[in-house]
C-alpha positions in Angstrom: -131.0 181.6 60.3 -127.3 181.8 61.6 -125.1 179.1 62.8 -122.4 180.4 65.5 -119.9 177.9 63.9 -116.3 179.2 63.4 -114.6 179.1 60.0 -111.8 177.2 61.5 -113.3 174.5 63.4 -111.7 171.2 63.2 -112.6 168.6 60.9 -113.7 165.3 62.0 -111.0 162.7 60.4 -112.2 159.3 59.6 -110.1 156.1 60.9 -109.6 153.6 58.2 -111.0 150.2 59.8 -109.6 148.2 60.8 -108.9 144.1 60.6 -111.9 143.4 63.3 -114.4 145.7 61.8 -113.4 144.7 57.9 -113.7 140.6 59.7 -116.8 141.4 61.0 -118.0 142.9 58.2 -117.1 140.3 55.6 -118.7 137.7 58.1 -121.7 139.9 58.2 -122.2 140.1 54.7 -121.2 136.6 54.1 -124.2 135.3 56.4 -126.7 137.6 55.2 -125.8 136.6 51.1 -128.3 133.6 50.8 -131.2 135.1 52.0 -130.8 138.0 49.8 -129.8 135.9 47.0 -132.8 133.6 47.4 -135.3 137.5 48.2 -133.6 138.5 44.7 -134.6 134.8 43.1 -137.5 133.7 44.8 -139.5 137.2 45.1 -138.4 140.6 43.9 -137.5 138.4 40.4 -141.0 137.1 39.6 -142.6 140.4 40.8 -140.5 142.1 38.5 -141.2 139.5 35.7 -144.9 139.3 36.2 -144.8 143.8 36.2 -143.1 143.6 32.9 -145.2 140.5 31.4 -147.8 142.7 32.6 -147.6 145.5 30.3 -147.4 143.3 27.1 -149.5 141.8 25.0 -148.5 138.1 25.9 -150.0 134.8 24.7 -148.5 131.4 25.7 -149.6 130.5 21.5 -148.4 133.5 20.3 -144.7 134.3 19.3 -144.7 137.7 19.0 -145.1 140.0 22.2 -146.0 143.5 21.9 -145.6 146.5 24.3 -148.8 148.0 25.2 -148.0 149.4 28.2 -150.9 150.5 30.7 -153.6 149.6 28.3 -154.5 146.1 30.0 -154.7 148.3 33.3 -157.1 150.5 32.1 -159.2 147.7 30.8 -159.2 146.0 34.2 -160.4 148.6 36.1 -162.8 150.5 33.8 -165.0 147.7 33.9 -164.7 146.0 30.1 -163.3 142.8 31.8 -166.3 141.6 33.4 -164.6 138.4 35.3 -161.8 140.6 37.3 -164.3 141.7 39.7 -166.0 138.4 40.1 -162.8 136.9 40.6 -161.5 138.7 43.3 -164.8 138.5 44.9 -164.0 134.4 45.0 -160.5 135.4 45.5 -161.6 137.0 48.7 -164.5 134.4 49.5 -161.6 131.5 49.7 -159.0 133.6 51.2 -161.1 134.6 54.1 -164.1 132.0 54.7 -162.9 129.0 52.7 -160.8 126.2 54.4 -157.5 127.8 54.4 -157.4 129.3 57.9 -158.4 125.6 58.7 -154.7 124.5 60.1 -154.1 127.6 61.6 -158.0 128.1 63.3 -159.9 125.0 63.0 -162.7 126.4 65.3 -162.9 129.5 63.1 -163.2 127.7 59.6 -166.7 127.8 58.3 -166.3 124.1 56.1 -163.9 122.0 57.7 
């Protein structure tokens, strides 16, 4: 497929910005900065933590750690732990028909 573009067609040039737009901006960054420093402390932080934690061998008693990579993935899901399934079954159970939707739909909660 062919463009019809000539070889000497000119070149867009790019304005440097100026002070409004550099202003504007700095303010614009300057208001977002918490809430992306408390997203990078508060969440993406402890999700990355609790991935990596996740693919050792960690015990609060212990001192060593050990990389064992996907291994305690493959055990949760081939069945050998027998209370992962059991406890997202509760997990479920209280997220769903336990008291928490209480505040939010009191006529819809099945115990409060």
């Amino acid at each position: 497929m062919q463009t019809n573009i000539p070889m000497n067609a000119p070149v867009p040039v790019r304005r440097k910005a100026g002070v409004r737009e550099r202003k504007a901006l700095f303010y614009g960054l300057l208001f977002t900065a918490p809430a992306v420093i408390g997203f990078i402390l508060f969440t993406a932080g402890p999700m990355i933590a609790s991935f990596v934690l996740s693919l050792t061998d960690y015990n609060v008693f212990k001192e060593s750690v050990s990389f064992i990579g996907f291994d305690n993935y493959a055990r949760l899901f081939s069945g050998q732990d027998e209370s992962f399934y059991r406890s997202l079954g509760v997990t479920f159970y209280s997220s769903c028909c336990g008291c928490q939707p209480a505040s939010s739909f009191p006529s819809l909660s099945p115990c409060c």
